[in-house]
N, C-alpha and C positions, 0 to 999 in steps of 0.2 A: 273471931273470924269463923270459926268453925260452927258455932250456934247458929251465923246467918246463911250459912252453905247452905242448906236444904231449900231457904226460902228465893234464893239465887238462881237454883235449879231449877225450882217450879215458874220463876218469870220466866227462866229461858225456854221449859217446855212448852208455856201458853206462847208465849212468839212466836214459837214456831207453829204452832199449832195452827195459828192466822192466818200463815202465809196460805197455805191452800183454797183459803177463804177468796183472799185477794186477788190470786190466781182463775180463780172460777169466775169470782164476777166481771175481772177483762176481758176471760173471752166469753165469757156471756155479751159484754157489749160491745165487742170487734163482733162478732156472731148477728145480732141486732143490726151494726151498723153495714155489716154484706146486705143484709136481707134489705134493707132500705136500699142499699145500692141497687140492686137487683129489681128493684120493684118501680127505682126510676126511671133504669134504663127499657125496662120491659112499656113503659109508657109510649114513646113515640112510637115504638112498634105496634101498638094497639091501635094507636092513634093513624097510623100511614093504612092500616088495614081496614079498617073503619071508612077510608076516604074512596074503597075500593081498587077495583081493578086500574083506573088511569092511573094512579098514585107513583105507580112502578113503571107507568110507560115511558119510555128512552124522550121524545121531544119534550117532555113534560120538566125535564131538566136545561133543556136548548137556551143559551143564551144568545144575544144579540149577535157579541160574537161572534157566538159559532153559526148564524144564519149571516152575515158577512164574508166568514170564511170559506163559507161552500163555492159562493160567488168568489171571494179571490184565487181559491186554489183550486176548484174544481169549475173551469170554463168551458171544458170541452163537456162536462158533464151538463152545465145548465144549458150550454148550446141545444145538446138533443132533449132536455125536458123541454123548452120554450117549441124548437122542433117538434115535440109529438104532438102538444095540444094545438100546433098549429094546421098538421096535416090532420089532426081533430077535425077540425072546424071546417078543413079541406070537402073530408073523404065526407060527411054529412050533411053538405049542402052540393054539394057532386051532382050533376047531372049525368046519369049513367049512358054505356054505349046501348044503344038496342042492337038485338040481337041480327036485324037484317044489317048492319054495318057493321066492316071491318073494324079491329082493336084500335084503337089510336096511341099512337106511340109516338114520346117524345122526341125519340134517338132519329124516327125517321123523318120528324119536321126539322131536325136540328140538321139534318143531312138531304135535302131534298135538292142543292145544288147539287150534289154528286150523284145522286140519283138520275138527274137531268143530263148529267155528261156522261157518264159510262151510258144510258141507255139510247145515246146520240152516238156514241161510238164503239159500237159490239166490240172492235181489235183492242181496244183501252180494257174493256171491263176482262176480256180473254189474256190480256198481257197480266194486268193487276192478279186475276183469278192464278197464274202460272205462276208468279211471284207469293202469292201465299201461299200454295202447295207447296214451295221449295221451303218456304218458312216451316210450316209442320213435318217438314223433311229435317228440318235441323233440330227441332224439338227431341223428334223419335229417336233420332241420332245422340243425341247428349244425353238422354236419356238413358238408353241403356248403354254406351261408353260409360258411365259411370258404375255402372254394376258388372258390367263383361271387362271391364279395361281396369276400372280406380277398385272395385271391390267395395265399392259403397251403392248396397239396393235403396234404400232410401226414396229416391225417385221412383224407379221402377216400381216399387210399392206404391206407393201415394198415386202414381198414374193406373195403378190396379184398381186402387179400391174406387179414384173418380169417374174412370169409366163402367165398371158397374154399377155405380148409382145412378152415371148418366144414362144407363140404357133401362135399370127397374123404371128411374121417374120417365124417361123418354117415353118410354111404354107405355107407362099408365096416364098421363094424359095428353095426347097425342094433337099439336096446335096445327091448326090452319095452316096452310104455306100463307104467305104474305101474297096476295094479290099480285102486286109491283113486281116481286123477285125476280131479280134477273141471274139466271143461270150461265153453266160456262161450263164447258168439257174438258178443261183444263183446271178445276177448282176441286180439291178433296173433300168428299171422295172421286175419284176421276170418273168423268164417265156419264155425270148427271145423274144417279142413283138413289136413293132416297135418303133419308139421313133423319135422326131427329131433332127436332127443335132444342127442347130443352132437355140439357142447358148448354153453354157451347164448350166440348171438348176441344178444340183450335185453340181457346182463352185459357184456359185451366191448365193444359200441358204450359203453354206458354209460363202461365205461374209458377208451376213445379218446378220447372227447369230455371228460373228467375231466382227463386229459393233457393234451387242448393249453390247455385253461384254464387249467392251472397252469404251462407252458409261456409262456404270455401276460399271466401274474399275473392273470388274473382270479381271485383266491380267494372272491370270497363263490359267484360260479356255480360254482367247483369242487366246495369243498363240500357244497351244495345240491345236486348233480349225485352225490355220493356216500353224502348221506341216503337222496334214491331210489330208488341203486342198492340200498343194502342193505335199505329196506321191499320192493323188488320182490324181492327174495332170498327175504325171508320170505314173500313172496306164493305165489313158485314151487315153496317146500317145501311151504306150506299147501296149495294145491293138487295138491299131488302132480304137477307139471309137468315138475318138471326134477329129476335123482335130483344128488343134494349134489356128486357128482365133475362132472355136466355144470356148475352154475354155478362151483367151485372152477379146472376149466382156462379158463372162460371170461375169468375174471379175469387169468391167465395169459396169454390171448391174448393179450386187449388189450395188456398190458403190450408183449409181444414182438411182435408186430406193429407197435406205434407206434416203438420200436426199430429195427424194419427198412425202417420208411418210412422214420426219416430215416438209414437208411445208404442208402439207395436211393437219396435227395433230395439228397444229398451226394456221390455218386458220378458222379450223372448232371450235377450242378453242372460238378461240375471239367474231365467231360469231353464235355460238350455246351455249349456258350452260347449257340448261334444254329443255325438248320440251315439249309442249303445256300441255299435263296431268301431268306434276312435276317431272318425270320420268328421269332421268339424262342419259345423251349418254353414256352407257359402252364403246365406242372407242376416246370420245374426253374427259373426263371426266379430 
């Protein structure tokens, strides 16, 4: 046993000796078999770029589906596409007003009966006109009750920033009176005084003041507040007052103006709380 010791130890030293052999060549071929990895997956991507710029673009993946689903989920959205191309096809075969005739406006062929009766009876169109006045009397009034009384400016903002934009745009371009218009010295501004057209601050307060009511859940004065907006609608086509686009952006306003009060309300929140002498801001409080 002891003669074959030596030769015992030299198989066991070449064994071992091998291992590192064996070791090298597996990762030599895990190492090969990455690089192949790599080399196939770098494939499609050569390949989508090769196909260019469309290759990546978003419908280019659209299936059936998903052009069904625009149509089931999104109806109001197809409503105004089929809408646009149709007032398309409107606005380019259009026969324009010439310049020696009056604008024509829809609101005032939809309203040419009331046209007809208040201007047959001056004390109707004079009673109507005194009843709207009181209406923008309640406007002004709720309006700022709620920032003198509730402590919410809100309104009072939003009626800030609409009537300055209604008097820049008023200003800058400055519409015809309506031919037809029938006046009243009993109609705000009192007095028959001049006014401008666009866009109608009468409709826009009415909005703001409709907003925070429903902001506050008050719904029965929401609504009540939105019956009279639209009788005063009809007032101001009847009378030839306001041409249909002045009350249509009015509504408009309102909406976005009471929007930018409370980003306004909210901005000056977070970074105002108090000013300098401990005195707390009565409008962001």
């Amino acid at each position: 046993m002891d003669a074959h010791e030596p030769l015992r130890s030299s198989c066991t030293l070449k064994t071992r000796s091998n291992k590192p052999k064996f070791r090298s060549a597996a990762i030599s071929l895990r190492s090969s078999a990455d690089r192949d990895r790599t080399v196939a997956e770098m494939k499609p991507t050569k390949k989508k770029t090769e196909n260019g710029f469309w290759s990546e673009a978003s419908f280019m993946n659209w299936s059936m589906d998903d052009v069904v689903g625009v149509f089931r989920f999104h109806p109001i959205l197809c409503f105004f596409a089929a809408s646009l191309i149709f007032f398309m096809a409107v606005e380019y075969t259009l026969r324009m007003v010439p310049p020696s005739s009056p604008p024509f406006d829809l609101g005032f062929a939809a309203t040419e009966w009331l046209y007809r009766a208040l201007a047959s009876s001056p004390d109707l169109n004079t009673l109507l006109a005194g009843l709207n006045t009181v209406f923008v009397g309640m406007q002004s009034t709720y309006i700022l009750w709620t920032w003198m009384v509730e402590g919410r400016p809100r309104a009072g903002i939003s009626a800030l920033f609409m009537f300055t934009c209604r008097g820049i745009l008023g200003y800058s371009t400055q519409l015809p009176v309506p031919q037809e218009f029938l006046g009243s010295g009993a109609d705000f501004p009192v007095g028959n005084v001049s006014f401008f057209l666009f866009f109608s601050g009468h409709v826009g307060g009415s909005v703001i003041a409709s907003l925070d009511m429903r902001r506050m859940k008050r719904w029965e004065m929401a609504w009540a507040f939105d019956v009279l907006n639209f009788l005063q609608v009809l007032r101001l086509l009847g009378t030839r007052g306001h041409y249909t686009i002045d009350l249509a952006v009015g509504v408009g306003a309102g909406i976005l103006c009471d929007s930018l009060a409370g980003k306004y309300e909210e901005r000056k929140r977070r970074a105002v709380i108090s000013t300098s002498n401990g005195n707390h801001d009565v409008l962001t409080k």
